[in-house]
Each structure stands twice: as structure tokens, then as C-alpha cells.
C-alpha positions in Angstrom: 52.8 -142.1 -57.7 49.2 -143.6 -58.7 46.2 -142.1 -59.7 45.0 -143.5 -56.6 47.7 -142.1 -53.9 47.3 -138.8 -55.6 43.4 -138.8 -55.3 44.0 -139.6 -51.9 46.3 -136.8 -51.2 43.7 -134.3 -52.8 40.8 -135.6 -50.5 43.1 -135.3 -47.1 44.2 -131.7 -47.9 40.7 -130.6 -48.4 39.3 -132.5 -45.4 42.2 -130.7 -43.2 41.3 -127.6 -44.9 38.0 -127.7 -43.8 38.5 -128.5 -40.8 40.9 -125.1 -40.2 38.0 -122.8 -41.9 35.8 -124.2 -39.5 37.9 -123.9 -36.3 38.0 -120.1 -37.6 34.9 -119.5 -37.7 34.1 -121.0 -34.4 36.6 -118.7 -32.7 35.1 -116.1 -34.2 32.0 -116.6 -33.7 32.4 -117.9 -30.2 35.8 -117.4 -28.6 36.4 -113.4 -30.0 37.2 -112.1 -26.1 36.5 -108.5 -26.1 37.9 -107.8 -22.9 39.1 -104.4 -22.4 42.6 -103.3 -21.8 43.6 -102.9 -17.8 43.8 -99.4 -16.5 47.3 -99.1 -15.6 48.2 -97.4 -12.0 44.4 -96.8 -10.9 44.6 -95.8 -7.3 41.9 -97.6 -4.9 41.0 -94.6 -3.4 40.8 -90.4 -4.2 42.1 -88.9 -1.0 40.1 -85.9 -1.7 38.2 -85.6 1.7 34.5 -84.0 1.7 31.5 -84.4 4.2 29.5 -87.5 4.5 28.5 -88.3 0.5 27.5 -91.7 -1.2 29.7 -92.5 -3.4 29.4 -94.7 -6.8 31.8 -97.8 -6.3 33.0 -98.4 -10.1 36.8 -98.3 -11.3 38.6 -94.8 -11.3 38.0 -95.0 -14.9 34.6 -94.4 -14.5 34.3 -91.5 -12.8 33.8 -89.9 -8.8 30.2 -89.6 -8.3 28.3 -88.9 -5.3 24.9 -88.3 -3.6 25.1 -86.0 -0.1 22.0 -87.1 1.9 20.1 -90.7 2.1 17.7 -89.5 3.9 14.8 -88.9 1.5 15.0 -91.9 -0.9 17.5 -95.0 -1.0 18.4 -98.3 -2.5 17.3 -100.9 -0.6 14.1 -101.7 1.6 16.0 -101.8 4.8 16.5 -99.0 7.3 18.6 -95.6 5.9 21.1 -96.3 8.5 22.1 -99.8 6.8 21.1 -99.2 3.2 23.1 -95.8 2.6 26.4 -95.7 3.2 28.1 -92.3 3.9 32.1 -91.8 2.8 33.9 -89.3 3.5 36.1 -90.1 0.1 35.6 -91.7 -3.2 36.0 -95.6 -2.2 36.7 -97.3 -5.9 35.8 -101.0 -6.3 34.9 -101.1 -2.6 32.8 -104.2 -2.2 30.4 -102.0 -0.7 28.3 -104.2 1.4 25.4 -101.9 1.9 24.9 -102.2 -1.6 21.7 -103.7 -1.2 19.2 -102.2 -3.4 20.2 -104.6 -7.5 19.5 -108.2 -7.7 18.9 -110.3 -11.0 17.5 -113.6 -11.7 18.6 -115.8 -15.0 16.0 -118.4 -13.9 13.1 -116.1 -14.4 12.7 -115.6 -10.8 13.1 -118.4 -8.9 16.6 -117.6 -7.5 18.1 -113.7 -7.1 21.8 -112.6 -6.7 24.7 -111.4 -8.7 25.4 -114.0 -10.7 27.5 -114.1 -14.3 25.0 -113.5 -17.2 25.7 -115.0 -20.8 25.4 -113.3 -24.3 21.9 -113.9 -26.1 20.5 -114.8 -22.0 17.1 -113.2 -20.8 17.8 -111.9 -17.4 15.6 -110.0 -15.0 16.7 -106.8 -13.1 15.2 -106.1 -10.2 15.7 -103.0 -8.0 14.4 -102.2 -4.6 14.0 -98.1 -3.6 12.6 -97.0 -0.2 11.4 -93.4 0.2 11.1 -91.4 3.4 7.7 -90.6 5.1 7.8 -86.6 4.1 9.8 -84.6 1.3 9.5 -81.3 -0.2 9.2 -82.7 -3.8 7.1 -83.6 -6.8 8.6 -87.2 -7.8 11.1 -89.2 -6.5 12.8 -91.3 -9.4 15.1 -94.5 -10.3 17.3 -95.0 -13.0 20.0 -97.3 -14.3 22.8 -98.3 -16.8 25.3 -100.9 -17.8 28.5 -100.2 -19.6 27.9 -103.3 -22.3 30.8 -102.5 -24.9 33.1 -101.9 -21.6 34.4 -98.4 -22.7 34.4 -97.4 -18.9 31.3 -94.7 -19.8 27.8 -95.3 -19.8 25.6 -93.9 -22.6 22.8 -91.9 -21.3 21.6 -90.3 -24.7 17.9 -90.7 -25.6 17.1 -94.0 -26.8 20.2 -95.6 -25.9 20.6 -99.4 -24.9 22.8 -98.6 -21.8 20.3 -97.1 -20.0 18.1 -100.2 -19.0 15.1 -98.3 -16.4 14.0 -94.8 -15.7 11.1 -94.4 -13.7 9.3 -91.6 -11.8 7.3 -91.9 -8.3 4.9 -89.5 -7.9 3.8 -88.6 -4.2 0.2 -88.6 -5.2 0.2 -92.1 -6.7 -1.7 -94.6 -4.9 0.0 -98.5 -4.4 -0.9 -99.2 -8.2 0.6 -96.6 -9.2 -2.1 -94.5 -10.2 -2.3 -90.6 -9.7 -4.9 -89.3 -8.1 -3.9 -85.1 -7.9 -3.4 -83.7 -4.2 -7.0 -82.8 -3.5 -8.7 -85.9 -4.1 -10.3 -88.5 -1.3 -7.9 -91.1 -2.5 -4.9 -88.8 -2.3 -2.1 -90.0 0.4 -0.5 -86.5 0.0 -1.7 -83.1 2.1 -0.4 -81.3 -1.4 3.0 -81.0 -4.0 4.0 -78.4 -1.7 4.0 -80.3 2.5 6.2 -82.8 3.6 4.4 -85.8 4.0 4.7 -88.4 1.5 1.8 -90.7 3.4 -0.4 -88.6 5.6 -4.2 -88.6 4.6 -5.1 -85.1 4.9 -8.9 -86.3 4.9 -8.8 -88.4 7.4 -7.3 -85.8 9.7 -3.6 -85.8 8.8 -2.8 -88.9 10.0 -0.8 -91.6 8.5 -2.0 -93.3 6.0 -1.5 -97.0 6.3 -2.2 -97.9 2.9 0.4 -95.6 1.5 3.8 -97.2 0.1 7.3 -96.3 0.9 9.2 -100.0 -0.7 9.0 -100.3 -4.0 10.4 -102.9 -6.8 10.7 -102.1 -10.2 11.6 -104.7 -12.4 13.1 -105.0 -16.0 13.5 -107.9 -18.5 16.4 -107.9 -20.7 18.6 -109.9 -23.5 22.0 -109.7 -22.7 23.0 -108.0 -26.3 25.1 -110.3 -28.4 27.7 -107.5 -29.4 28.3 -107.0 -25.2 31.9 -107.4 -23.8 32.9 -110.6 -22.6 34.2 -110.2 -19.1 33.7 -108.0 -16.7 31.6 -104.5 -16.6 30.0 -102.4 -14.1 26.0 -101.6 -13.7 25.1 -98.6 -11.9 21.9 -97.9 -10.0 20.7 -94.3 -8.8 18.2 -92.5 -7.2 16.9 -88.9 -6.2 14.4 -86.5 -6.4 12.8 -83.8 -8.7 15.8 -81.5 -6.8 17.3 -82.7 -10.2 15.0 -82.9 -12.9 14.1 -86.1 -14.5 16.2 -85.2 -17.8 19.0 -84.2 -16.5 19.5 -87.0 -13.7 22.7 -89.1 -15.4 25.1 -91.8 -14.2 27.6 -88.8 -13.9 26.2 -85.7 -12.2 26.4 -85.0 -7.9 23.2 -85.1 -6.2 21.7 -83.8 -3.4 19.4 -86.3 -2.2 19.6 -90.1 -2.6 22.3 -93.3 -3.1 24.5 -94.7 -6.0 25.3 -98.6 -6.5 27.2 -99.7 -8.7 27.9 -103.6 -9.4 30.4 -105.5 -11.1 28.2 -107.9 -13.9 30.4 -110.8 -15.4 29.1 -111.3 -18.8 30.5 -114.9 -20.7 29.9 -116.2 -24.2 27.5 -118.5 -25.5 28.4 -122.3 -25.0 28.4 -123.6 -28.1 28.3 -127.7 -28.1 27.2 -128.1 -31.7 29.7 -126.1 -33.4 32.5 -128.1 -31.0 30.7 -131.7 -32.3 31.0 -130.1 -35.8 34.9 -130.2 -35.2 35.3 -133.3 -33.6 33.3 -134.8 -36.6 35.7 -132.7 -38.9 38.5 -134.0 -37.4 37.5 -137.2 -37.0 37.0 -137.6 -40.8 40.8 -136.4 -40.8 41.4 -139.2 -39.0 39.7 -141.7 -41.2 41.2 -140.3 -44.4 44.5 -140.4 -43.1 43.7 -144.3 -42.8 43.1 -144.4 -46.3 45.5 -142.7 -47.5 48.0 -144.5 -45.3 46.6 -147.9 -46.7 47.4 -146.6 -50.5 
């Protein structure tokens, strides 16, 4: 064998060996597909029959949850009848189509729905709560989570990344937002203590038309870049101060309010440079096997 066939030989084994490390990294990188194992034998519905609840819509895996009246605050700005949805059982992965109250936008607003969201993506959340005209409360409040390592649980510890928006609505805040106590001229409320969440106690008790019952509340995120390829499940809630702020979680039964929950497809990065970097690495293969062919 010459000095040159065997120099040749050299050259194509490293050029294929590089061309392996590579492909390895890029699947690792890239292709790693963290989806969860299937839950085997989850039935589609608990037949454990109660009164008229809301229940959360997630996999059996996650959970029964439920809120018992809609009639002080929902999801949704359209009327209680269509936005809350009474069961009379746990309905898992229902398709709920009341679910009405959770859009998000990957175009930075232009377009809403439920579309798929991508690792490393800034997407915007964007949730809609309606609140009754009267209620015996201090706040009414809205939070949310999304299960992104897909262990069918949502982390609701202080500080944690699953919980993506908490927020309180105080009946004496005006349409910005800003408190103004009960007694004030710019109040809406009669006081913490009455019913009405709108009624302008100096103007005579009458409704106030400036006073708010829709609200959005939106959030801008990064879809983490350690978050589980495939499918997961966000879940929306909202009550009242009947449950304090702190201790309102994705779990707990509620008196007052509405559960959604939504299935979020989350898919990896596309990554065209690293596949040209292969189709370069294998097109050198190519060429050296040429050579080494021709010695």
C-alpha cells in the first residue's frame, strides 16, 4: 500500500468521524424529544356525580378540580351563561368549547388562537375575565400556570416559573387600575362591605357607566429552552378573596369562579444551519471518497 493510499485512508476516516460527532451533537442539541410517558388506562370521565361545578379539563393525571358558581367572576367577556360551563362530573380532556377566556399570539399580536409555540419563542398570553355587577368581596383575582417539564403537576411555589400571572382586582379600582378607597368621589364602590361592584354611591347609587366589568391581562413570555417537547396543558383560574390570594392554587375547589385549562403544543427549535453543517460534512465525505477512490 503507498504512502499515498494510506494518507488517504487516514483523511476519510477522520472526515466520517466528524461527520458522526456532529450528527450527535445535533440530535442532542436539537432532536432530544422529552415527551412524557402515556398514562396507561386513564378513564375519560370520573363518574363521581356532584351539583353543577366547573370543572378543569386536563388529563386524569392532573387532577379533579372544580369551581361551584360562575356567577361572580368568569373567563371570558361573553355572557355567564356561555362562558361558564356547569358539569355535573369531572369531564377530562373534554374540548370544552366554552373555554373562552386564554388566547396567545406568536406574532406579537397581530393574530390570536391556540397555536403550537416553539422553544427559545416570545409568545404573548392573553386572558380575558368578566366580573359580575355586585359581590360581597374585597378583590376578585386571576391566576395561571403551565406544566413546562410535563410531569402532569404544576408548580405553584413562590417564585416559580410555572406560574406565568397572578393578579388581584380590587372593587375600588378605577378603569386604570388605580385605587381610590371606598369613600372617595372617584370610588365606583358604595363600600368593601355592599354588593355592588359599579354603583356610584355619590351620584345617588346608580350605576356607574364608567366602571369596568371585562378585563385583559396580558403576559410576555420565552418559551424556556429546558420545556418538554410535545404536548402539555396550561391552566387558567379565577375567584374571589372567598379564597385568599396565597392560598388560591391550580389544585384547590372553589366557591366562586371558572377553570380552563388548554392543551399548548410546544416543538423544538428549527435548526437549518446545524443541518447545512452536515450536508457540508457529508459532502466532503463524498469528495474524499473520490480521492481516495482515484489512489
Amino acid at each position: 500500500m503507498s504512502k499515498l493510499t494510506l494518507e488517504n485512508r487516514m483523511r476519510f476516516t477522520k472526515t466520517v468521524m466528524v461527520v458522526c460527532v456532529v450528527c450527535c451533537l445535533v440530535s442532542s442539541a436539537y432532536g432530544h424529544d422529552r415527551r412524557r410517558p402515556p398514562v396507561a388506562s386513564v378513564p375519560q370521565e370520573d363518574t363521581t356525580t356532584t351539583t353543577s361545578y366547573d370543572y378543569g379539563d386536563a388529563p386524569q393525571a392532573y387532577g379533579s378540580t372544580y369551581n361551584q358558581y360562575g356567577t361572580w367572576q368568569y373567563l371570558g367577556d361573553g355572557t355567564i351563561e356561555e362562558s361558564w360551563s356547569g358539569e355535573s362530573s369531572s369531564k377530562y380532556v373534554d374540548q370544552d368549547d366554552t373555554d373562552d377566556g386564554v388566547v396567545w399570539s406568536t406574532d406579537g399580536g397581530t393574530t390570536w388562537g391556540h397555536d403550537e409555540v416553539r422553544v427559545g419563542q416570545t409568545v404573548i398570553f392573553k386572558f380575558t375575565m368578566t366580573r359580575a355587577g355586585y359581590g360581597n368581596h374585597e378583590y376578585d383575582q386571576l391566576k395561571a400556570w403551565i406544566d413546562w417539564d410535563g410531569d402532569y403537576s404544576w408548580d405553584y411555589s413562590a417564585g416559580s416559573e410555572e406560574e406565568i400571572i397572578a393578579v388581584q382586582w380590587f372593587k375600588d379600582e378605577d378603569v386604570d387600575g388605580v385605587r381610590h378607597g371606598f369613600d372617595s368621589a372617584e370610588s365606583t364602590q358604595i363600600d368593601d362591605t355592599e354588593y355592588w361592584n359599579y354603583v356610584n354611591s355619590h351620584a345617588g347609587d346608580v350605576p356607574n357607566p364608567d366602571a369596568d366589568l371585562v378585563r385583559e391581562y396580558t403576559v410576555t413570555l420565552i418559551i424556556p429552552e429546558d420545556a418538554l417537547i410535545g404536548e402539555t396543558w396550561l391552566r387558567a383560574r379565577v375567584s374571589c378573596d372567598h379564597t385568599s390570594f396565597a392560598d388560591t392554587t391550580p389544585y384547590n375547589n372553589l366557591y366562586q369562579g371558572e377553570t380552563e385549562d388548554y392543551l399548548l403544543k410546544i416543538v423544538a427549535v428549527p435548526v437549518p444551519s446545524a443541518i447545512l453543517l452536515v450536508g457540508t460534512g457529508l459532502l466532503g465525505v463524498r469528495r474524499m471518497r473520490r480521492r481516495f477512490n482515484r489512489a
